[in-house]
MINUBA-249551 format. One record per residue (C-alpha): x, y, z; residue number from 1. Coordinates in nm, 2 decimals. Example, Ala and Ser with C-alpha at 12.3 -4.5 7.8 and 13.67 -1.06 7.14 Angstrom:
BEGIN
1.23, -0.45, 0.78, 1
1.37, -0.11, 0.71, 2
END
This chain:
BEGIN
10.49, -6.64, 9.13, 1
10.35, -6.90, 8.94, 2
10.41, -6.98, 8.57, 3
10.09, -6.93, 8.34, 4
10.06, -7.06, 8.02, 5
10.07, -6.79, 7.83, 6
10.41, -6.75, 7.77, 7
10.47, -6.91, 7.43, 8
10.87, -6.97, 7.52, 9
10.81, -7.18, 7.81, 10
10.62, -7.48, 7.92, 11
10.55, -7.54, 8.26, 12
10.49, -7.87, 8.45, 13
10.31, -7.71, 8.76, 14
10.36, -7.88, 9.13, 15
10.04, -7.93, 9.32, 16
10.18, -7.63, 9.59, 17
10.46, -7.37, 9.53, 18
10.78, -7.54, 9.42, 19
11.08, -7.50, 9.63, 20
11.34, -7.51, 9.27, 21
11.22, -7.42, 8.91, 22
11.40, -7.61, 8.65, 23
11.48, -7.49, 8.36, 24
11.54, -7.75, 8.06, 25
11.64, -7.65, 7.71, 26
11.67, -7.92, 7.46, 27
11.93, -8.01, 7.23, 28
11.96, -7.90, 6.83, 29
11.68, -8.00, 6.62, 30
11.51, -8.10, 6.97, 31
11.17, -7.93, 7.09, 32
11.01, -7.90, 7.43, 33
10.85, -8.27, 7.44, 34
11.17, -8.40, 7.43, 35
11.14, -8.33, 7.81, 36
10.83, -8.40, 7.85, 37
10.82, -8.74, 8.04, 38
11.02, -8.53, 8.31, 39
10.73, -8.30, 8.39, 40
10.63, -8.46, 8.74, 41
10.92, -8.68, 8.79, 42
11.13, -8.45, 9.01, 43
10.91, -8.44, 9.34, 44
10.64, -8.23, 9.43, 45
10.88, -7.97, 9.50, 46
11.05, -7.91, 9.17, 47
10.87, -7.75, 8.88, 48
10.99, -7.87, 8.51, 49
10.97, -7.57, 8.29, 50
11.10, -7.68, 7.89, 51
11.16, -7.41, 7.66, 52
10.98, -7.41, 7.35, 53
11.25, -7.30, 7.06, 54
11.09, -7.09, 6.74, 55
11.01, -7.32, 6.42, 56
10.84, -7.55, 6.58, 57
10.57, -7.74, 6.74, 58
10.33, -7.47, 6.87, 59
10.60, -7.23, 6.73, 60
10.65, -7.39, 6.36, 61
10.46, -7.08, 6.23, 62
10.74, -6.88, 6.32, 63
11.06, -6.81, 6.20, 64
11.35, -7.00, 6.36, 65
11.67, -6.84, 6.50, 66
11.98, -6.91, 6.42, 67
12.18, -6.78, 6.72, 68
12.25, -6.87, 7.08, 69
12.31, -6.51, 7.15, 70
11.96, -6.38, 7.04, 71
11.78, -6.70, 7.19, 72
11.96, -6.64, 7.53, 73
11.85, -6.28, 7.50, 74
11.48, -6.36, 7.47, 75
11.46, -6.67, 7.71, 76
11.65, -6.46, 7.99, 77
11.39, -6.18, 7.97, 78
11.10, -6.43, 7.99, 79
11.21, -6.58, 8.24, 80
11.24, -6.21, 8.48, 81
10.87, -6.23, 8.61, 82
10.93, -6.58, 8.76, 83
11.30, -6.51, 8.94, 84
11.12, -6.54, 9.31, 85
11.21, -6.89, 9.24, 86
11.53, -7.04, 9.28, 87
11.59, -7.11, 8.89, 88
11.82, -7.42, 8.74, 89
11.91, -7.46, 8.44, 90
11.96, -7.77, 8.28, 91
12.08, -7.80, 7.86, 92
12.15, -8.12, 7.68, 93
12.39, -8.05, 7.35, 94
12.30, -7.74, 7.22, 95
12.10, -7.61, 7.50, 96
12.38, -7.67, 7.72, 97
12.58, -7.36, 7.54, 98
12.22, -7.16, 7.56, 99
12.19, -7.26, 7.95, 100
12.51, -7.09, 8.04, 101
12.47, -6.78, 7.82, 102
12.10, -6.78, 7.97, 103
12.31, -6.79, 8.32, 104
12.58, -6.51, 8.26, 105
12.28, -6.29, 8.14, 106
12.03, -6.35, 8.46, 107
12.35, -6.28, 8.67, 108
12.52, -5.97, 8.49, 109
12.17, -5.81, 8.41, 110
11.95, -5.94, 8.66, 111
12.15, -6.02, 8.96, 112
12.02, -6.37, 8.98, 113
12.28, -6.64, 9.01, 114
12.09, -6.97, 8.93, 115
12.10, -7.26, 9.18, 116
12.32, -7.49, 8.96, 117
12.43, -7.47, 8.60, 118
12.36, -7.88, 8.49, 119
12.53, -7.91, 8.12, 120
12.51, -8.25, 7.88, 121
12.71, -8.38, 7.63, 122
12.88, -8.01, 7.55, 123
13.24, -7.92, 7.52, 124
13.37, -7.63, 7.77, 125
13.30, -7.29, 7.63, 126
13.69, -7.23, 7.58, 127
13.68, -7.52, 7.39, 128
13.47, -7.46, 7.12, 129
13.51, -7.24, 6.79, 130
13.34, -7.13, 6.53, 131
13.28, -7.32, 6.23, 132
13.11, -7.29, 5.85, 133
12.78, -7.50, 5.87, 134
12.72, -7.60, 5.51, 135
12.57, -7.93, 5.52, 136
12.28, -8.02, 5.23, 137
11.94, -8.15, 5.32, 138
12.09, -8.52, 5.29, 139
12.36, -8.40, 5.51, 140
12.17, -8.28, 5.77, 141
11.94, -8.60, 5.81, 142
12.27, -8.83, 5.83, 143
12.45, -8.61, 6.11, 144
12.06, -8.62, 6.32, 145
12.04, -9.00, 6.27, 146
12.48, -9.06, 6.35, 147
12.36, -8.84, 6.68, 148
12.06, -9.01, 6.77, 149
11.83, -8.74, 6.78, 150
11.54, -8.65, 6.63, 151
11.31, -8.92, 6.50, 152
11.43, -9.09, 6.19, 153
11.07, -9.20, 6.07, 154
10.95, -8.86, 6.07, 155
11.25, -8.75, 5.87, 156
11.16, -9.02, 5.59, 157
10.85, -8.87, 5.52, 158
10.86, -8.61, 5.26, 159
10.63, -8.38, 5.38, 160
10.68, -8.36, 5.78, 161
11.06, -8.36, 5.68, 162
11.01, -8.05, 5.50, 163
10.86, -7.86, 5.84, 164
11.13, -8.00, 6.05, 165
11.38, -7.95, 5.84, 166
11.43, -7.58, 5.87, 167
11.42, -7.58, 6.23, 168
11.69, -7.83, 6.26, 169
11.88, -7.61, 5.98, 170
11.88, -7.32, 6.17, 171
11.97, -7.49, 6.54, 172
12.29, -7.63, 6.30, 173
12.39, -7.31, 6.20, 174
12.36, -7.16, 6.58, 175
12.57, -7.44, 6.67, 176
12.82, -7.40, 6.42, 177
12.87, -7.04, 6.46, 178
12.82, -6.98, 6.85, 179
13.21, -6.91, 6.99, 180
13.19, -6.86, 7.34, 181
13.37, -6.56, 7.52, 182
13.63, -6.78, 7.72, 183
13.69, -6.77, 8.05, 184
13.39, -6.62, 8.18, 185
13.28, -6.80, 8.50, 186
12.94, -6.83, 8.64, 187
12.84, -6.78, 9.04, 188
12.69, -7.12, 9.07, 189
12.79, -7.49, 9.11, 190
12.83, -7.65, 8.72, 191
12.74, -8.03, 8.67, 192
12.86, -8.19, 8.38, 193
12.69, -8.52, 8.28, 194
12.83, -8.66, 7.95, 195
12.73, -9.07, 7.81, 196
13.02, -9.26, 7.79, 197
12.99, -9.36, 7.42, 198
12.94, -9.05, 7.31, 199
13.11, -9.01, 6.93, 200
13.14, -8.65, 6.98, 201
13.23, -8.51, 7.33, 202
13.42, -8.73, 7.54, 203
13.44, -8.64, 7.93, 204
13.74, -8.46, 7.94, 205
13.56, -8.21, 7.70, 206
13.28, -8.17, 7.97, 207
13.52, -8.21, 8.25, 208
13.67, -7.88, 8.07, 209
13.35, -7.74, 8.22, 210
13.55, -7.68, 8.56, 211
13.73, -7.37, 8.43, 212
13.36, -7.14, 8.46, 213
13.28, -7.28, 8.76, 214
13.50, -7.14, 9.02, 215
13.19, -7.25, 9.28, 216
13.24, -7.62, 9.26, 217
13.16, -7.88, 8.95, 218
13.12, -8.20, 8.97, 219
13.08, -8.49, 8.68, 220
12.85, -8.74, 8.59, 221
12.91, -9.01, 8.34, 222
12.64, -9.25, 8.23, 223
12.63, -9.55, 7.99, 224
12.54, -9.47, 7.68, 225
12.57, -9.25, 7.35, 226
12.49, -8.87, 7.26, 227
12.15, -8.93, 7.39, 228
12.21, -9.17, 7.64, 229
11.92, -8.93, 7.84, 230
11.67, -9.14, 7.73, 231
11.80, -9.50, 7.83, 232
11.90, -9.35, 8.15, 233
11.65, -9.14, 8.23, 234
11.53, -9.29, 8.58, 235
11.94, -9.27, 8.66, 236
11.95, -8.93, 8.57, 237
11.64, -8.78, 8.71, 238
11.74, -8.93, 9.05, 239
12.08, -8.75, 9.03, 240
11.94, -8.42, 8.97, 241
11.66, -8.50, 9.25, 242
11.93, -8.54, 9.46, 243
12.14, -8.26, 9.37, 244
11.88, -8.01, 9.41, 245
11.78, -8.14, 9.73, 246
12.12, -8.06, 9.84, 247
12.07, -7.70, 9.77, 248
11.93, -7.43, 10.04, 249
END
């Protein structure tokens, strides 16, 4: 089955005949689904890019973001049912690495779909990570987005486009902050950890970590670069994910 464009969650990249692998990429805290944009054709002609559009912005800034992986993961797993004839990846830089295995654990346990591979990026392990306050001011906010390397700092400096983004970015903090994993719960399909290797937050031990919930293989990848070093490297990593879904039946 082919993905329309009516489903206001996902954005499709569509391959010129049926794709052979589906992958699924959810962006990173304060991030939206442009960020993957420039991947939309780049994985072959048998690989269809689908990036999921988070609420609070973009074509979604209307709406009302959310403020919780579990509720996101709820909503992206059931919009992603009428397209499971597909074998499905997932791949989730940062924050959309904790969504991407939730979104896993729920296609499995209520659909009884494992994904082909389980790609994570720049995340700690799930048993790694606990819950926090998330209390940071407007100021705050803006300093911790620009010491990551994230969203665009020239848009932030503009009153007016920083006051639409803002509450998005807010919200994606806060889910962060509170999401606490259940630990120990594995997942049926191979894990890949990719991590840069000047990261100032997770280091690659902390993805390593990842090995624990993947008792079907895992494998890391560690690339040159910082929290975002996805989009210096982007040709490097494309390639390894080419190649890694190749490997798959």
């Amino acid at each position: 089955m082919a993905l329309g464009t009516e489903s206001i969650w996902l954005r499709a990249y569509p391959t010129a005949a049926p794709p052979r692998t589906r992958l699924l990429c959810l962006p990173h805290a304060g991030g939206s689904a442009s960020f993957f944009h420039s991947w939309g054709n780049a994985l072959g002609d048998d690989v269809e890019v689908v990036a999921v559009r988070y609420p609070g912005r973009q074509e979604r800034i209307a709406e009302e973001p959310v403020d919780d992986i579990e509720l996101l993961a709820d909503s992206i797993s059931a919009e992603l049912v009428p397209c499971l004839d597909t074998p499905l990846a997932l791949f989730g830089h940062s924050m959309g690495a904790s969504l991407a295995y939730e979104i896993a654990l729920r296609l499995e346990a209520r659909h009884g779909v494992v994904p082909a591979a389980l790609m994570v990026s720049c995340r700690k392990a799930p048993h790694l990570l606990t819950p926090r306050t998330a209390a940071l001011t407007d100021d705050g906010l803006i300093d911790e987005v620009r010491r990551l390397g994230g969203t665009d700092s020239a848009l932030l400096a503009e009153p007016e486009l920083r006051e639409l983004i803002l509450p998005a970015i807010r919200a994606d903090f806060s889910a962060v902050a509170r999401y606490a994993a259940r630990p120990g719960v594995p997942v049926g399909c191979p894990v890949i950890g990719y991590v840069g290797d000047s990261d100032p937050d997770v280091g690659p031990e902390a993805v390593r970590a990842w090995g624990r919930v993947a008792p079907r293989g895992f494998d890391l990848k560690v690339l040159a670069g910082g929290h975002f070093y996805l989009v210096d490297r982007r040709a490097e990593l494309i390639a390894d994910i080419r190649a890694r879904l190749a490997r798959n039946p």
